[in-house]
C-alpha positions in Angstrom: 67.5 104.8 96.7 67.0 102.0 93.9 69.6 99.4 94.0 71.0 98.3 90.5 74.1 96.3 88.8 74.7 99.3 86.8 74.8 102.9 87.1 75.5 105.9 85.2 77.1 108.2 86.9 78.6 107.5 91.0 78.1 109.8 93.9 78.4 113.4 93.9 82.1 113.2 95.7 83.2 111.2 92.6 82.5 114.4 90.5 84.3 116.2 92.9 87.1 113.8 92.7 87.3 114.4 88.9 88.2 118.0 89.5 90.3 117.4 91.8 92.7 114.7 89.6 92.0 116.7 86.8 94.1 120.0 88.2 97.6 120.5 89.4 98.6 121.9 93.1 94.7 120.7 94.5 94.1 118.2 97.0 90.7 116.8 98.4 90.6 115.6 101.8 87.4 113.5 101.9 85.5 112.3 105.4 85.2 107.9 104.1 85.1 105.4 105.8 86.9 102.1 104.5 85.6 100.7 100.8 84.9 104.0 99.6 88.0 104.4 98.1 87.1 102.6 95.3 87.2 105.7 93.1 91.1 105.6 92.5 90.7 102.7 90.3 88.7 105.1 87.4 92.2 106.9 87.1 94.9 104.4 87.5 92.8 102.0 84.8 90.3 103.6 82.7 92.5 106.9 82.2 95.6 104.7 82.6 96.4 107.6 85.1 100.2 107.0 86.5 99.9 108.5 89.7 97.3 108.6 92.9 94.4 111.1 92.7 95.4 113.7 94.9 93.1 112.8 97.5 93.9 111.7 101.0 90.8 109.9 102.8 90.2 109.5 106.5 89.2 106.0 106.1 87.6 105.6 109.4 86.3 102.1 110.8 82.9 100.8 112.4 85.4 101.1 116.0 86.1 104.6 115.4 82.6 105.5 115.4 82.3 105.1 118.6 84.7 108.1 119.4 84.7 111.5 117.9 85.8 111.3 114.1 86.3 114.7 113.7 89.9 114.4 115.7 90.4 111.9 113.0 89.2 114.8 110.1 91.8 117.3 112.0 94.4 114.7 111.6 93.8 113.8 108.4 93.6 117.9 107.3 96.6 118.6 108.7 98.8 115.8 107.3 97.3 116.3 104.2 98.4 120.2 104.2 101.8 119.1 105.7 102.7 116.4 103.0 101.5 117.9 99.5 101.1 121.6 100.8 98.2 122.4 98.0 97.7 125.8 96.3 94.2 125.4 97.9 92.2 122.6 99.4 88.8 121.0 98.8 87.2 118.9 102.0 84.0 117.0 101.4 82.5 113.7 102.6 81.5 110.9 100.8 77.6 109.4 101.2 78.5 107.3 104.2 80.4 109.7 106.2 77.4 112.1 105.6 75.7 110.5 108.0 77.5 111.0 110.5 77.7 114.4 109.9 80.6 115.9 111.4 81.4 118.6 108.7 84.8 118.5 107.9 84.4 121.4 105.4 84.0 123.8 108.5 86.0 121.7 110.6 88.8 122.5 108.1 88.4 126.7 107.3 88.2 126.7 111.7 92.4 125.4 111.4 94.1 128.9 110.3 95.2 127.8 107.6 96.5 130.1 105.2 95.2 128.7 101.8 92.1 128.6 100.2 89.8 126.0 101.5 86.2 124.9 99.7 83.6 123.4 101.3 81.8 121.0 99.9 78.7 119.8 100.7 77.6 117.6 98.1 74.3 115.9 99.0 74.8 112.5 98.4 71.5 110.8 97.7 69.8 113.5 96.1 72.6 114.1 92.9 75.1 112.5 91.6 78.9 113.2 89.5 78.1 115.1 87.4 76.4 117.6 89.6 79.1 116.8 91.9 81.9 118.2 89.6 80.2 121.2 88.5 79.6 122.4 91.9 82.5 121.7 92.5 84.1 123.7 90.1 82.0 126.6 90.8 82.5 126.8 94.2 85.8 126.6 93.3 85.7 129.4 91.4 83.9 131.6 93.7 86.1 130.9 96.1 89.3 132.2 94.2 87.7 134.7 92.1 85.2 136.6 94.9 88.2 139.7 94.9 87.5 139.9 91.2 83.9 140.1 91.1 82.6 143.7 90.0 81.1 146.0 92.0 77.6 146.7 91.8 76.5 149.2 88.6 80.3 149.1 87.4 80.6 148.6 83.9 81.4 144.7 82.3 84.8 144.4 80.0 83.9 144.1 76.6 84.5 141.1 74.4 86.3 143.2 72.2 88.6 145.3 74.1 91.5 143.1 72.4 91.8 145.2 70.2 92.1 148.4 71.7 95.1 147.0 73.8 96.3 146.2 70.2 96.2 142.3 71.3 94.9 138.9 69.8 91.5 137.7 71.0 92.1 135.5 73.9 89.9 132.9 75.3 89.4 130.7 78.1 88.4 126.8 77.4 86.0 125.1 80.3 84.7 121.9 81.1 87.5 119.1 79.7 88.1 117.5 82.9 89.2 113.4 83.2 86.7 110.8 82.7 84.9 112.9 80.2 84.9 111.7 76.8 87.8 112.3 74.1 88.7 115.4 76.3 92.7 115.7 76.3 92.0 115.3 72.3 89.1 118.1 71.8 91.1 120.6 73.6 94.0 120.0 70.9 91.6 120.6 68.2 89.7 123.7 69.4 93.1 124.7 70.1 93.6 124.4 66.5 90.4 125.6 65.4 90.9 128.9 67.5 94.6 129.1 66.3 93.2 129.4 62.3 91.5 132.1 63.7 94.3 134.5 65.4 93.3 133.8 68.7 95.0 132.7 71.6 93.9 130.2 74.7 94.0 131.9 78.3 93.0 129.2 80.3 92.3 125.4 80.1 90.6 123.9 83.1 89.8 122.1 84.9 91.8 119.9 83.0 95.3 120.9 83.4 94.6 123.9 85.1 96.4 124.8 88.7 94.4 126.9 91.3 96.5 129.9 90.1 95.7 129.4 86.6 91.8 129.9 87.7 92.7 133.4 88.9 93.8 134.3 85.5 90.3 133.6 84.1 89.1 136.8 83.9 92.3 138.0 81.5 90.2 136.7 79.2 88.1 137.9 76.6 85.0 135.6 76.7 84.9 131.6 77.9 84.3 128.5 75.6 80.9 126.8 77.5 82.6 123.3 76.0 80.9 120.8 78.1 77.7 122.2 79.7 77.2 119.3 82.2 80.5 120.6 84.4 80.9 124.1 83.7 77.5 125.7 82.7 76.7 127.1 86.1 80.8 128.1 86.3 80.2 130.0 82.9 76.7 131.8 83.9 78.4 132.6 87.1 81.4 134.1 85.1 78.8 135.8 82.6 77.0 137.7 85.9 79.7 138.2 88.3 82.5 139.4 86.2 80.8 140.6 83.2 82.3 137.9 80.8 80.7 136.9 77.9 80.3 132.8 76.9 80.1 131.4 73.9 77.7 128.4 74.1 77.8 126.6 70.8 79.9 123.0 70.9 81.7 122.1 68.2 80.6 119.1 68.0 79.9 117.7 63.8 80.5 120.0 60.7 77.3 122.0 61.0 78.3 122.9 64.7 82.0 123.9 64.4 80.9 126.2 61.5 78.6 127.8 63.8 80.8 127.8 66.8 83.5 129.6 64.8 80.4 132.2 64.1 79.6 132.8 67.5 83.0 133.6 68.7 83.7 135.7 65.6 80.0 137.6 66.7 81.2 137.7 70.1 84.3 138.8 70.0 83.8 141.1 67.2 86.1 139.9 64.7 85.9 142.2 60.8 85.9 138.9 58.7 85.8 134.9 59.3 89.0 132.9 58.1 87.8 130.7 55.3 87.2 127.3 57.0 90.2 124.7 56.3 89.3 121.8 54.6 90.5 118.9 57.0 87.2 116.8 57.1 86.3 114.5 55.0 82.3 113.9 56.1 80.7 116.5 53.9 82.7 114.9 50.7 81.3 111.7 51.6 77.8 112.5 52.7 77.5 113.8 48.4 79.0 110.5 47.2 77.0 107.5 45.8 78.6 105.5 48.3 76.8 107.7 51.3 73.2 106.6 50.1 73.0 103.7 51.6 73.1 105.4 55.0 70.1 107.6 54.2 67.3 106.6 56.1 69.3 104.3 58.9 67.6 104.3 62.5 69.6 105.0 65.2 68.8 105.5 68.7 70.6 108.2 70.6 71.0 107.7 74.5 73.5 109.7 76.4 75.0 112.5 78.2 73.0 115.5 77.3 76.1 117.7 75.7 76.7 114.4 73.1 73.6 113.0 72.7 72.4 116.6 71.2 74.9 116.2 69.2 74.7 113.7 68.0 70.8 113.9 67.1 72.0 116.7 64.7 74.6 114.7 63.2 72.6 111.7 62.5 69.8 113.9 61.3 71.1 116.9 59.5 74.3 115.8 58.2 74.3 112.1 57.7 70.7 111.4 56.6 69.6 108.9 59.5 66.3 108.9 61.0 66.6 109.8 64.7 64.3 107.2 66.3 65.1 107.3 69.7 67.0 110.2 71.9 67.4 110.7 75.6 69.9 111.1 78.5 70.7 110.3 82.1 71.6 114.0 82.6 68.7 115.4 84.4 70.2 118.7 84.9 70.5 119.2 81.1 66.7 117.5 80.8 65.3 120.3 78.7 67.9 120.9 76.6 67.5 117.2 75.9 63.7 117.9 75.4 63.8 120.3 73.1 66.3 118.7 70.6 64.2 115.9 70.6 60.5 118.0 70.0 62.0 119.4 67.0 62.4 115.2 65.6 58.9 114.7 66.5 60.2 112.4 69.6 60.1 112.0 73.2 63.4 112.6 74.8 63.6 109.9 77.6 65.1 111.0 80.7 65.7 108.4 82.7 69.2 106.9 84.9 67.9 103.0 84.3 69.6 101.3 82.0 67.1 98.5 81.9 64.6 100.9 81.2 66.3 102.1 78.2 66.9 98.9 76.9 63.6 97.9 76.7 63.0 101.4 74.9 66.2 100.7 72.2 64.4 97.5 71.4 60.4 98.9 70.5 62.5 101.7 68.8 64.0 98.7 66.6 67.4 100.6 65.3 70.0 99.5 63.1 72.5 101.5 65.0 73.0 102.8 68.6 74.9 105.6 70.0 75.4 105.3 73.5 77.8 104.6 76.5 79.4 101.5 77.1 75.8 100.5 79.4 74.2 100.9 75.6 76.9 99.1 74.0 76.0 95.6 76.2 72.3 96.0 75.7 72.9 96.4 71.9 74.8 93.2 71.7 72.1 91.4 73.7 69.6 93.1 71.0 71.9 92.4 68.0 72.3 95.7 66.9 75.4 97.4 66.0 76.4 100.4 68.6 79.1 102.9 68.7 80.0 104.9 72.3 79.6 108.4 72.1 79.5 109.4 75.9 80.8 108.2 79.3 80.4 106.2 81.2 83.0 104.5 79.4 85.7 101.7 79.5 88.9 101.6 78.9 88.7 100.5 75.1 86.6 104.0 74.7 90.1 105.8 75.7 92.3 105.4 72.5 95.8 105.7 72.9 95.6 107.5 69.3 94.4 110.8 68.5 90.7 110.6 68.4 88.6 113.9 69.1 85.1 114.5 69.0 85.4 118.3 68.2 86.6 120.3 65.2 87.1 118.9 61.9 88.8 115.9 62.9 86.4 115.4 65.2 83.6 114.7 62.6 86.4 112.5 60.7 86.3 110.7 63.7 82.7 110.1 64.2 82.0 109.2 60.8 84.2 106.1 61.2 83.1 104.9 64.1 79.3 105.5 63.4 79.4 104.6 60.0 81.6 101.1 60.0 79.4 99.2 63.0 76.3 100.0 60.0 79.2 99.0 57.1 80.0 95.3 59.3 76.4 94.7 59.8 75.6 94.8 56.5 78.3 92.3 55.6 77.1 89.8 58.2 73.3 90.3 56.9 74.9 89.4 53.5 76.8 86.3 54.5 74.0 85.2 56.5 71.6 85.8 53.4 74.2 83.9 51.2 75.2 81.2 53.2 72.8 78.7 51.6 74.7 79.6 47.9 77.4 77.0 46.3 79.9 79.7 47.2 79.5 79.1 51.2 78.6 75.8 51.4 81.2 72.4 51.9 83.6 71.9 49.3 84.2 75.6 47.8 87.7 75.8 46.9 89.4 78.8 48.6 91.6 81.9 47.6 94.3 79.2 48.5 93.5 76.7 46.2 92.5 74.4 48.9 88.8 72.5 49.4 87.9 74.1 53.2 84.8 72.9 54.8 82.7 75.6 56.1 80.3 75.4 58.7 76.8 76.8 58.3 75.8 79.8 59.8 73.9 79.1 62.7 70.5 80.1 63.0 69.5 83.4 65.0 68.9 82.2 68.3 65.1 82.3 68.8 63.7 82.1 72.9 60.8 80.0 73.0 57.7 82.1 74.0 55.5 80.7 76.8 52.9 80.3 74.8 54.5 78.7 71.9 57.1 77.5 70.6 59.4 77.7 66.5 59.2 74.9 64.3 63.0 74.3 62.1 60.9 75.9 59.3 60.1 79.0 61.1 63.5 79.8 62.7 65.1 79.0 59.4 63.3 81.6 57.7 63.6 83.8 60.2 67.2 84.0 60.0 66.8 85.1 56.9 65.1 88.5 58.0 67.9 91.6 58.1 69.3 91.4 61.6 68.1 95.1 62.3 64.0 94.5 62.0 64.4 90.4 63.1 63.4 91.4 66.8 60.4 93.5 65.5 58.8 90.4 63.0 59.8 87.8 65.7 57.6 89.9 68.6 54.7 90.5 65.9 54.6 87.0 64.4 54.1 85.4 68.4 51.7 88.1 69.1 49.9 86.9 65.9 50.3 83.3 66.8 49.0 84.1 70.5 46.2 85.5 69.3 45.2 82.9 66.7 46.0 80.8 69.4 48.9 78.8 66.8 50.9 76.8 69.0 53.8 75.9 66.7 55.6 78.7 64.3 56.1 77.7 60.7 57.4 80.0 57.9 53.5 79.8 56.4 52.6 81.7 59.7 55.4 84.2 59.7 54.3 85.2 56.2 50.4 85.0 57.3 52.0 88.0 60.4 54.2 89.5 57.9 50.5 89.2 55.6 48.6 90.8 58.5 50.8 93.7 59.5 51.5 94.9 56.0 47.4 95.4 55.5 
């Protein structure tokens, strides 16, 4: 294991805790000792959950490991079954009780209990949440579905069969669980999007979902794959066991939604497509005048797989931006990742260090970055404006308002909050550029007929190289250089300087670099 301030994603049991809080009538009994039971703050403050997460810990101590801890996983079973008596019953272990490896999952289906009861053996050091919560959900669903599953030859339901039992399509939404990103809001607006189409919604889950709801799954018609990194193995298990058909597009940005309401209408069989409703307002701007100053922006892309794909396509395809950078920390989803990136002539980076793609977002040299909130610090440190787009996130990334990511509104939504970091950074280049004019300078009467003394901007803070150092001249002009390509000049004009073996930066040799690199 690498040690590291920040991380990611957690442990796999956090993943599993997600679908856990996530449903109704569930409870997790996990095997931890004391101090890992840290993970009830992510629902209480960064979903502003009001309640506990239906999970009940053993919390055993460095004394009790002396004795035998699985009495204390009995105990812990049984009082949990007794006090919140679940529709079924998840029991896992977190990565410290792992070692001590007293199986509480088997401990647990040995009781008699007369529920359903999922073992979960999450491997703690080898994956992490993500994995964690779509095993979780799978097993899940295996467990409570395995009556259902077809018979071997028998035929699989068709898509269509709605309308032979003179019905509306129905279909079943999976993924939206808590701590995703903008999830209670995109299930409202595929709700919306599949109500403008005649169809109804089955299932939701995990979000919302109770154990019984899971068992009506298969009363649908086909399931909405909505976020591949918890529910892709869940949906190809559904696809093979039960016959059901998924529809894999995410509606994620104009061009997607369009082809999202395709594939269900291919899938289900549908005789026409309901004219899309005009409730965006992207494509209207993307034709303006005012949209040409986007064209050709760089913007680096780092994040879960499902929104940094995405968002590649947005930035690419319908907002004119030049994709300079993609990648995710989602290694399961790696070659999706890949392959979105190959087709923008890039190499997806796939990696769980944040440091490491820092120092990648800074030789990319963006004006914008789309990441989670671990991208959002480096960018400040860089200077460069960034807008989150995936968890991880912090509790400023969930909005009391509506604020989808899916749908029509969805790409309302993302419009604003890519396009106005790029819209504030040009009107801090701008004031910076300007500040030497009569207009910013002491003595400038004001919009309230008063004379205010402004202070000058303050010059870009410049870190003195080891091998030489800025003279007043050279910092001064450098802060006249766009904030988006300073880092890039202020790297090439020391490596010039180094080189030439200049030991003091003036503005004649930052236009000698800019001089040399323009040959």
């Amino acid at each position: 294991m690498e040690l590291t301030l920040w991380t990611y994603e957690g442990p796999p049991h956090v993943g599993a805790m997600r679908i856990a809080t996530s449903m109704e009538g569930l409870h997790y009994v996990l095997h931890a000792p004391q101090g890992d039971t840290y993970a009830d703050l992510l629902f209480t403050m960064i979903e502003r959950q009001n309640k506990r997460p239906p999970v009940t810990y053993t919390t055993f101590q460095a004394r009790d490991l002396g004795g035998d801890t699985a009495d204390l996983v009995k105990r812990s079973i049984s009082d949990a079954v007794e006090r919140f008596k679940p529709e079924a019953l998840l029991v896992g272990e977190s990565c410290t009780a792992e070692l001590i490896q007293d199986q509480p999952g088997s401990l647990a289906q040995g009781m008699g209990f007369n529920l359903p009861i999922v073992n979960l053996e999450l491997p703690a050091y080898s994956k992490k949440e993500n994995w964690g919560a779509s095993e979780t959900f799978y097993q899940l669903l295996r467990t409570l579905l395995k009556d259902q599953v077809l018979a071997p030859g028998a035929a699989k339901p068709s898509p269509s069969r709605w309308r032979a039992e003179g019905r509306k399509p129905r279909l079943n939404l999976l993924g939206p669980s808590l701590l995703g990103f903008r999830c209670r809001d995109d299930v409202i607006e595929v709700t919306k999007l599949l109500v403008d189409m005649g169809i109804d919604v089955n299932v939701v889950a995990p979000l919302g979902a109770s154990p019984s709801d899971l068992k009506r799954i298969p009363e649908a018609d086909a399931n909405l794959c909505l976020y591949p990194e918890i529910v892709e193995s869940s949906c190809s298990w559904l696809e093979r066991q039960l016959g059901m058909a998924v529809v894999r597009t995410v509606p994620i940005g104009i061009g997607a939604t369009q082809q999202f309401r395709e594939e269900i209408a291919t899938v289900l069989g549908l005789d026409q497509l309901p004219p899309a409703p005009e409730r965006s307002r992207m494509p209207w701007y993307s034709q303006s005048v005012d949209s040409t100053y986007l064209t050709g922006k760089r913007v680096f892309i780092f994040a879960d797989a499902t929104h940094a794909i995405a968002a590649a396509r947005i930035a690419s395809k319908e907002l004119g931006f030049q994709v300079v950078g993609l990648g995710s920390y989602c290694r399961e989803q790696a070659r999706a990742v890949r392959a979105a990136a190959q087709e923008l002539g890039l190499e997806a980076l796939i990696s769980d260090n944040y440091l490491e793609v820092e120092a990648a977002m800074a030789a990319a040299a963006p004006e914008l970055v789309l990441g989670t909130q671990m991208e959002r610090h480096s960018a400040k440190r860089l200077g460069i404006p960034c807008a989150v787009i995936s968890a991880p996130l912090h509790v400023q990334d969930v909005p009391a308002r509506y604020a989808p990511q899916m749908g029509w509104e969805g790409a309302n939504v993302i419009f604003d909050s890519w396009v106005h970091p790029l819209m504030m950074g040009l009107e801090e280049h701008l004031i910076g550029m300007f500040r030497h004019d009569f207009e910013f300078v002491e003595g400038h009467m004001s919009h309230k007929g008063q004379k205010t003394a402004v202070a000058e901007t303050a010059a870009p803070e410049v870190q003195t190289d080891a091998g030489c150092t800025w003279a007043n001249s050279g910092t001064a002009e450098l802060g006249r250089i766009p904030f988006f390509v300073r880092g890039k000049v202020k790297r090439n004009t020391e490596a010039f300087a180094q080189e030439r073996g200049i030991k003091e930066i003036t503005d004649e040799v930052l236009y000698e670099a800019k001089a040399h690199f323009t040959r």
